[in-house]
N, C-alpha and C positions, 0 to 999 in steps of 0.2 A: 749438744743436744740434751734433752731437758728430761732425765729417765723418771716413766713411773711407775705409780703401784701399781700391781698386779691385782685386777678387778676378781677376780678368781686365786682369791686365796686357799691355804689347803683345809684351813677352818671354815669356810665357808660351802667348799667343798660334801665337805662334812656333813655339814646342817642341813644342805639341800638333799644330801645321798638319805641321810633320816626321816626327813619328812614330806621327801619326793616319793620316797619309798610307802613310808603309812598313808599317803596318800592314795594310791596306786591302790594298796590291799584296802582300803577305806572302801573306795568307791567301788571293786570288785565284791566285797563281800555281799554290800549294802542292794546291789544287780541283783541277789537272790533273792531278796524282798521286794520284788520289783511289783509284783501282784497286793500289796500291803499297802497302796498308794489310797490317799484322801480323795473323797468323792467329792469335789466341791463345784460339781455342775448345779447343783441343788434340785435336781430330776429326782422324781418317784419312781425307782428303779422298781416296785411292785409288780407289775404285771406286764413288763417291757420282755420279749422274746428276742432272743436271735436268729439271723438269716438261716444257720443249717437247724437250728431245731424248727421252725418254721417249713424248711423246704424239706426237711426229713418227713415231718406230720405228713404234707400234704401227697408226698409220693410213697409211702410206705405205709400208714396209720389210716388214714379218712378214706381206705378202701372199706371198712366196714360202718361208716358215716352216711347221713343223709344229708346231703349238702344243698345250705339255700343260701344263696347269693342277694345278699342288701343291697343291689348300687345305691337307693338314696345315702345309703350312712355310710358303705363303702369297709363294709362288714360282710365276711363269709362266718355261718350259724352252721354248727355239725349238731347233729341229733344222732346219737349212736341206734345202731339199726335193732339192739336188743331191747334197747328203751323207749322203743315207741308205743306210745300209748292206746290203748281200744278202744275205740269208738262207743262213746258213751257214757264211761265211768271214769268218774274223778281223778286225775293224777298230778303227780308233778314230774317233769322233764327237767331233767340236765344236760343242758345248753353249752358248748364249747364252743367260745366265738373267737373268732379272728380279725383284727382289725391292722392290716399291711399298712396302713398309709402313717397310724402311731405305733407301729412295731411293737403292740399290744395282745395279749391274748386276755379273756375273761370267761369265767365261769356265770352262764345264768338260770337262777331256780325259775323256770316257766310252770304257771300252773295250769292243767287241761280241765275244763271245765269249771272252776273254781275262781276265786276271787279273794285277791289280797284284803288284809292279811291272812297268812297262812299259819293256822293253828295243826302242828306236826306231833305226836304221839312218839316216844323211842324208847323199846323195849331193849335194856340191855340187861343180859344174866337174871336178877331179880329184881330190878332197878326201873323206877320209870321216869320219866324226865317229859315236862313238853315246852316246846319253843312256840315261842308266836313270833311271824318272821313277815316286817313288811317290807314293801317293794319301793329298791333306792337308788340308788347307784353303785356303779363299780363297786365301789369300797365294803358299802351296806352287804353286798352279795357277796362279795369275799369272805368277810363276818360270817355270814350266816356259813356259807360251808366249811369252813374252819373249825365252826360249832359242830357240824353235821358230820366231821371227815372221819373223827375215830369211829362212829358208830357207821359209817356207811363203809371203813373199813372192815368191820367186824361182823359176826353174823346177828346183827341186831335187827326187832323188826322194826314198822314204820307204822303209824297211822295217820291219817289225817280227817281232821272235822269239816265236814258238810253239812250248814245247815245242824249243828248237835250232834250228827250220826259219823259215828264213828267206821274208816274207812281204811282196811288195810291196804297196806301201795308197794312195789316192790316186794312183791312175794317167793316169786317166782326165782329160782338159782340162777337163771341165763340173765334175766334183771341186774342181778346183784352185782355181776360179773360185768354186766355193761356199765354198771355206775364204777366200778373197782379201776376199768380201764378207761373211763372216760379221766378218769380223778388222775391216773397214771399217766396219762396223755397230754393232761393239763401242764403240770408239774414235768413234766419232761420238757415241754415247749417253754417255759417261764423259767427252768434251769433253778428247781430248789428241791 
């Protein structure tokens, strides 16, 4: 009978115990970065929500919302119940919308009685700043309150032009409050 080599030698042994092994801790380590993965769906993760931040909003948070339901667009609109506007004078409304069918949320500047573009006034410490702020899409309204977010964080005031005349808006501290938790509410559902 015709004796062979031993396919499993003690050198080869060897070699596999070394680098069966760093492989092992390779791929274990690497498991902790598992969250550090490349996004290459090519998606605008911007303003995309999650299922529980979504069904948290809608069962715990938009009890103090005014809720109007869009079937044509297939968008639910929350108008925070501190921020509604008086009947009659000038304002702007912050719009928290919801759109389930692209697992999207969106902020929108609505103007009450007023008419794009919106020429906004923003008093901050000594400081004045004005924005002119027209009416776009998604993206465009993003912009603008991103512009708008430190100082609606802050106790800054607002004005806005009608016609020349200048027109204080969000005056009032329960206002403030409802822009602070609408922005809060946003950014909780969008997860940033």
């Amino acid at each position: 009978m015709i004796k062979r080599d031993p396919v499993f030698t003690p050198e080869l042994v060897r070699i596999l115990k070394i680098f069966g092994s760093a492989s092992i801790l390779l791929v274990l380590i690497l498991s902790f970065f598992n969250s550090y993965r490349a996004d290459n769906t090519g998606e605008d993760r911007t303003f995309r929500m999650s299922d529980s931040a979504r069904l948290y909003f809608l069962n715990v948070k938009s009890i103090v919302y005014e809720r109007e339901i869009r079937s044509d667009a297939g968008m639910a609109l929350f108008r925070h119940e501190d921020l509604l506007a008086e009947s009659g004078s000038p304002s702007i409304q912050l719009i928290l919308i919801l759109n389930p069918p692209q697992d999207e949320a969106y902020l929108y500047l609505e103007p009450v009685g007023l008419d794009w573009p919106l020429e906004i006034l923003v008093e901050a410490d000594s400081t004045e700043k004005k924005y002119v702020l027209d009416d776009g899409n998604k993206f465009e309204h993003g912009q603008h309150i991103q512009k708008l977010r430190p100082y609606l964080e802050s106790n800054s005031r607002f004005y806005i032009f009608d016609q020349g005349q200048k027109i204080p808006i969000w005056t009032k501290e329960v206002e403030k409050e409802g822009l602070k938790r609408t922005l809060e509410d946003y950014f909780r559902i969008i997860e940033t």
